[in-house]
C-alpha positions in Angstrom: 30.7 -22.5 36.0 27.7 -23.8 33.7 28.3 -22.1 30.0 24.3 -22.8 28.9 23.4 -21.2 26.0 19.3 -20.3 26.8 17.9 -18.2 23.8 14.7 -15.7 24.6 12.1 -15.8 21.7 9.0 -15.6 20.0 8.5 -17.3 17.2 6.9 -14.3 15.5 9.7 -12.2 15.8 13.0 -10.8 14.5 14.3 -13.8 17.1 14.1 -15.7 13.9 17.4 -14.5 13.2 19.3 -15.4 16.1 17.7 -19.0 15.7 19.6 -19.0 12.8 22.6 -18.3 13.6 21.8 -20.8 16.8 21.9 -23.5 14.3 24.8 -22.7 12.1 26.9 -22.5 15.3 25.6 -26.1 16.1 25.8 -26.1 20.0 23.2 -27.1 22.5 20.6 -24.7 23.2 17.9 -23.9 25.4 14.7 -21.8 24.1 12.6 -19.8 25.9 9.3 -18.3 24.3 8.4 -15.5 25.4 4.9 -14.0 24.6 4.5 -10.1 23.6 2.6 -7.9 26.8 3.0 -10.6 29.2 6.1 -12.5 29.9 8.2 -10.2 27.8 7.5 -7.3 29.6 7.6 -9.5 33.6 10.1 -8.7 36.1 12.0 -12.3 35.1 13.0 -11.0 31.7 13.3 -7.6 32.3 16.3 -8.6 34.3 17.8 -9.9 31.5 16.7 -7.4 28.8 15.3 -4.3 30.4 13.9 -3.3 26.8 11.3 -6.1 27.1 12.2 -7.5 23.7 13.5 -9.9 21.9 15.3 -12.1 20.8 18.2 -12.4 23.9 20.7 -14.9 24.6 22.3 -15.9 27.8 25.4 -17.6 27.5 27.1 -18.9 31.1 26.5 -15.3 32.9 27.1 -13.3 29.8 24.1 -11.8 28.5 23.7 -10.0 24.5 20.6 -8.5 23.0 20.6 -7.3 19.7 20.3 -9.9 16.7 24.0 -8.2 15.0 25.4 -8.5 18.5 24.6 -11.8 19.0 25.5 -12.9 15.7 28.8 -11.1 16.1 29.3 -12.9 19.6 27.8 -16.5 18.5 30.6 -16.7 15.6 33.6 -15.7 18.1 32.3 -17.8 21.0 32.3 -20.7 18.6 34.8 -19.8 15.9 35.0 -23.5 14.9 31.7 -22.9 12.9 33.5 -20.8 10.7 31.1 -17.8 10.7 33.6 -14.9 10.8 37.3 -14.4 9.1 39.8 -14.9 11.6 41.4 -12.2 13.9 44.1 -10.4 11.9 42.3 -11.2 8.4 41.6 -8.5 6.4 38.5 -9.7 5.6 37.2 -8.8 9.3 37.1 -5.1 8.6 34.4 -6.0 5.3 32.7 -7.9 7.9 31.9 -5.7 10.4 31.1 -2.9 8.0 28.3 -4.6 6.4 27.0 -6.3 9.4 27.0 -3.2 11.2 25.8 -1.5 8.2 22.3 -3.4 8.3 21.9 -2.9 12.0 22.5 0.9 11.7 21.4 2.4 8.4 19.7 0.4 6.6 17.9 -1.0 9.8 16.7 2.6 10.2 15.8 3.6 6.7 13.4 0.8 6.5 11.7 1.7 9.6 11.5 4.8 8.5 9.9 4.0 5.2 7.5 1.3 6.5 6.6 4.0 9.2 5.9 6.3 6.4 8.4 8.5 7.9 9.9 11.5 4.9 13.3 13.1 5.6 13.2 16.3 3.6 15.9 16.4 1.4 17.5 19.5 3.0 17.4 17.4 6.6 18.8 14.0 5.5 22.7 15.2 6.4 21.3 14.9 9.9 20.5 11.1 9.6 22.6 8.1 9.9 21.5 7.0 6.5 20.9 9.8 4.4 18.3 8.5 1.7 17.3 5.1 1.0 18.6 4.8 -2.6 21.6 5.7 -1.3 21.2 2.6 1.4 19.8 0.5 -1.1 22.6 1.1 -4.2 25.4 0.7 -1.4 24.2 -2.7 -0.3 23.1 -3.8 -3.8 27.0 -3.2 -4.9 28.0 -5.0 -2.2 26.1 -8.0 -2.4 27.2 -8.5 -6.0 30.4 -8.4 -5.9 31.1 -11.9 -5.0 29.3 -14.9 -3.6 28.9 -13.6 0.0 29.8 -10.2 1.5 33.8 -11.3 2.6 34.1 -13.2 -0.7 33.4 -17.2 -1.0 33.0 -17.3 2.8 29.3 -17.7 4.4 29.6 -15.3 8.0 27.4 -14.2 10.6 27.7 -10.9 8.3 25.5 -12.8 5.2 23.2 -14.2 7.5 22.4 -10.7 8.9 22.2 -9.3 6.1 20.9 -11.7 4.0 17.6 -12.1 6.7 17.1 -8.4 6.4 16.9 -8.3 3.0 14.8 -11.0 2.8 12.4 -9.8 5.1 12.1 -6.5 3.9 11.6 -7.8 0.6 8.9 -10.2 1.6 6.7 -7.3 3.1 7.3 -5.2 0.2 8.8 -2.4 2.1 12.0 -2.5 -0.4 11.8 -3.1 -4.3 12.4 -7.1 -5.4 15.7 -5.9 -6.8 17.4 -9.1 -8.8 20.9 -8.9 -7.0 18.8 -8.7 -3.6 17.0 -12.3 -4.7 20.0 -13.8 -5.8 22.1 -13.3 -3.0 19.3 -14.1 -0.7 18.9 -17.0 -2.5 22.4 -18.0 -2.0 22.2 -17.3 1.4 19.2 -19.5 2.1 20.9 -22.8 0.5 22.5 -23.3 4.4 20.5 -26.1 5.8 20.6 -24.8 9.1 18.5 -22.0 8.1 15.4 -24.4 6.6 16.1 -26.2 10.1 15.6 -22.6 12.2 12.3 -22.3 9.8 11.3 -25.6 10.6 11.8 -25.2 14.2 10.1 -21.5 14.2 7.3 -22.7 12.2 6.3 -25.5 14.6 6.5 -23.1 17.7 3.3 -20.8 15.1 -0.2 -21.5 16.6 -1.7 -23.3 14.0 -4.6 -21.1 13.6 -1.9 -18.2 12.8 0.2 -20.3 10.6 0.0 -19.3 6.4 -1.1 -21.7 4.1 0.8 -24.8 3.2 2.8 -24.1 0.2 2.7 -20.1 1.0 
């Protein structure tokens, strides 16, 4: 049975992500742009996400949307990359909370705000993240506690995490907080993430490309 690893994408997208992680894994990989109202919305990809979005990855027969699913998936199909604590570690429980955290609440408290979306104080009981200081003060503890989320360890958890924060950042839609830039910064030092901006970059038209040095 063929095991290919084919990765649905467009390089102006939150697929930038998964390309990450694609890289840190380190196995062979076939890419597949995919362009927005046209071939992400045809029949041949709505088989495979019927969302119409990316990114998507399709691994042997096994398919996973979602950029914390496939980052959860990626580092236990190919555990010797050393992207997530072991089975039976503590450490796993840390790991899923705070990658799971940034898919859930703060995922949604930053659409909201960007949205220009207001929860009334009396109503934010009824969402998953309440307010977003109280997101923002969570994950700011958590990112300064030690090097990476889990400890000294890099995992698919800091690269979720860490690209989140860095985008959000980046379009001003959260404050430039100083643990936020330092632990971004830390997470940014893995080669394979300049190599997944390299590679993203490229795939840019060049009339839609920022300035060199931007």
């Amino acid at each position: 049975m063929s095991r290919e690893l084919v990765f649905y994408t467009n390089p102006w997208s939150r697929g930038r992500v998964a390309r990450w992680m694609l890289e840190e894994v380190g196995q062979p990989y076939r890419t597949e742009i995919l362009e927005y109202g046209t071939t992400m919305k045809a029949p041949e990809y709505l088989a495979i996400n019927p969302m119409g979005k990316v990114p998507a990855i399709r691994h042997g027969d096994t398919v996973v949307t979602e950029n914390a699913a496939i980052c959860a998936y990626l580092a236990d199909a190919f555990p010797e990359a050393g992207l997530a604590p072991p089975s039976g570690d503590p450490r796993r429980g840390s790991y899923y909370r705070w990658l799971f955290f940034a898919a859930g609440p703060f995922d949604s408290a930053v659409t909201g705000k960007a949205l220009g979306v207001e929860v009334p104080p009396e109503k934010k009981v009824m969402v998953s993240y309440g307010c977003m200081n109280d997101v923002l003060n969570t994950l700011e503890v958590a990112v300064s506690c030690d090097a990476f989320l889990t400890g000294d360890q890099f995992t698919a958890a800091d690269l979720f995490v860490g690209s989140m924060l860095g985008w959000t950042m980046g379009f001003g839609i959260i404050d430039k907080r100083p643990a936020f830039e330092a632990y971004v910064a830390r997470c940014m030092t893995r080669p394979a993430a300049a190599r997944a901006k390299e590679i993203d970059d490229a795939l840019v038209p060049a009339d839609r490309r920022p300035p060199a040095g931007s």
